[in-house]
Structure formats: structure tokens, C-alpha cells
Phi, psi and omega in degrees: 000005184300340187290320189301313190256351166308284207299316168306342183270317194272347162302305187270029214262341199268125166292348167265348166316294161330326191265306170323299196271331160258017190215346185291301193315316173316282222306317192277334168274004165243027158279077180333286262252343186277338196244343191266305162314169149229136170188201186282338204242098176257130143002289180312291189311333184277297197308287198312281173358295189286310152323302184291341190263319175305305184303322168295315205285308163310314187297355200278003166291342181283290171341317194263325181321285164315334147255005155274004172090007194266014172249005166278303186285235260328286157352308170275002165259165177319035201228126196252169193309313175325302224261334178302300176299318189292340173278328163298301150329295176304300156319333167297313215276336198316275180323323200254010181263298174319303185314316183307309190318317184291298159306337165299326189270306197304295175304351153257025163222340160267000203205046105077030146328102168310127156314314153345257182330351185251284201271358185280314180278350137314280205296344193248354178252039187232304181282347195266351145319293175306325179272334161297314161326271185312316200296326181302320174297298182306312181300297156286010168274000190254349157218179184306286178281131188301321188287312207300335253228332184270294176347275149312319154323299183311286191314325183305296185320293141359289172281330193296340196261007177267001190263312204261355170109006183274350192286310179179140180316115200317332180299348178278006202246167163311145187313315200281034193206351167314303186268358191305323170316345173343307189273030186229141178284008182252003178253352187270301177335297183295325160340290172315308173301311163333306189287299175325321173268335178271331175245020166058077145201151215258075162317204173250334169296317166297304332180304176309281202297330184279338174295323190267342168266328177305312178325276191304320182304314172312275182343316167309289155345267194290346163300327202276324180264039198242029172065034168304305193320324198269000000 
């Protein structure tokens, strides 16, 4: 597991990474007027945001790996790219697993959270972490360059949270562009939440969604482990 406490130390070492996975989600969960309110911007969709964004930022130890070559001698020893990433993974998920957690007990004593409804939003913003992570993991196998590569993510995040409902309510976009977000793991999370509100019980929609962020994380997963990275 030596790989498992590498990764985890040098994720929170970037303070704004630190800031992102350990201290926004708190943060976002004492905002009365976001969980209370109606508006373009809900408490769930700023979590989903943040989680995709926190997740990118852990991944970029992977990054620095690669460019300082320390994923090649990893490499050479008996450990393959797979079982290298699924050890990161796991490192990543640690801060932000606790924060849910955390937002799950605080949001049921401030916002008169049902245990369902509490643990229902734990599990689904736990999996759409793990598929944020992996996507992230991919997303840097597609380029060379650090700018580029921050560059472009920032627009995917953009468009994606105006695509996928974390942003603001897919009803507010034109009919032909509602589902377009499919292909992003942040619209079956809001999906999910969506369902998880209207009727406070864990559904067939919920169900739907966590199978489909399980989808892309296999997916992710195995592009990523195919020695892309060197």
C-alpha cells in the first residue's frame, strides 16, 4: 500500500486541492439559502461541481509522475498501471469520502434529512466521486502537456455542469439539449438526486443512475490502465 499513502499525501499537499476536498463540501452545507432555496444553483449541484473539480486536482499527482518519470521505476517493479491507478484511486476517495460523510450527518440535522434520504446522497455522490476520479485518470492519458490539458478540462467542466443540471435545471435548456448531458457522469448524479427528491426513497431512477456511474468507472478504469500514461 506504499503506493496508497504516496498518493494520498502528495494529493493533499496542493492547498488548493486541500481546500477543494476538505473543507468546500463543509462549507457548502452550512449554506442555508442553497438546500432551502430555489434557484438556478442548489446545495446538491455546487457538491457535484466541486467533487468533479476536487477529483481533477487530486488526479494531477499522476501527472507530475509522469512527468518526472517516477511512473516508469514504479512501473518497473511488479506492479502493473491498473493495479497503480486503483491504489490512487482509493487514495483520493479517503478525504472526500469522510467530507460526505460528514455532509450526510450535518445535512440531516440541519435540513430535517430522512436516513434514506441521507444515505441515499451519500451513495450517490460516493459513486459519482469514484467516476469523477477515473474520468480524470483518462482525461489525462489524452494529453502530453499540463496546460493543455488544465485548459481543456476547465471547458469540459463548464460545459458539462451546464449540460448535466448541476449548473442550473436541465428545463431551463431547449428541448434538444436536455439529454445531451448523458455523456457526462454529473448528469446521472443529478438524475439521481432528482429522484432521491421527489419521491425520499432510493427508485428505479436511482438505481438506473448508480449502474451508469458504476458503467463509466469500469470504463474509465480500463482505458486508463492500458500504460497510456508513459
Amino acid at each position: 500500500m506504499t503506493i496508497f499513502r504516496y498518493a494520498l499525501i502528495k494529493g493533499l499537499r496542493n492547498p488548493l486541492t486541500l481546500v477543494c476536498n476538505c473543507i468546500l463540501p463543509l462549507v457548502i452545507v452550512f449554506i442555508n439559502p442553497l438546500w432551502t432555496g430555489e434557484g438556478f444553483l442548489t446545495g446538491y449541484g455546487l457538491l457535484v461541481l466541486v467533487i468533479w473539480a476536487g477529483s481533477y486536482l487530486m488526479t494531477q499527482g499522476t501527472l507530475r509522475d509522469k512527468e518526472t518519470g517516477a511512473i516508469t521505476r514504479i512501473l518497473a517493479a511488479p506492479i502493473s498501471m491498473r493495479n497503480y491507478l486503483t491504489q490512487n484511486l482509493l487514495a483520493f476517495m479517503v478525504p472526500l469520502t469522510v467530507q460526505l460523510v460528514l455532509v450526510s450527518v450535518i445535512g440531516s440535522v440541519l435540513y430535517d434529512w430522512s436516513l434514506i434520504f441521507a444515505f441515499g446522497l451519500f451513495l450517490i455522490l460516493a459513486a459519482f466521486t469514484v467516476a469523477s476520479v477515473t474520468m480524470s485518470f483518462a482525461w489525462n492519458c489524452l494529453f502530453k502537456e499540463k496546460e493543455n490539458n488544465f485548459t481543456s478540462f476547465s471547458a469540459l467542466l463548464t460545459f458539462g455542469a451546464m449540460l448535466s443540471g448541476a449548473f442550473m435545471p436541465l428545463e431551463f435548456l431547449p428541448d434538444a439539449l436536455q439529454n445531451v448531458g448523458a455523456v457526462f457522469p454529473a448528469f446521472w448524479a443529478m438524475r439521481a438526486v432528482s429522484s432521491l427528491s421527489d419521491i425520499a426513497t432510493m427508485g428505479t431512477d436511482y438505481w438506473v443512475s448508480i449502474a451508469a456511474l458504476a458503467l463509466f468507472s469500469i470504463a474509465f478504469l480500463l482505458y486508463g490502465g492500458k500504460r497510456r500514461m508513459i
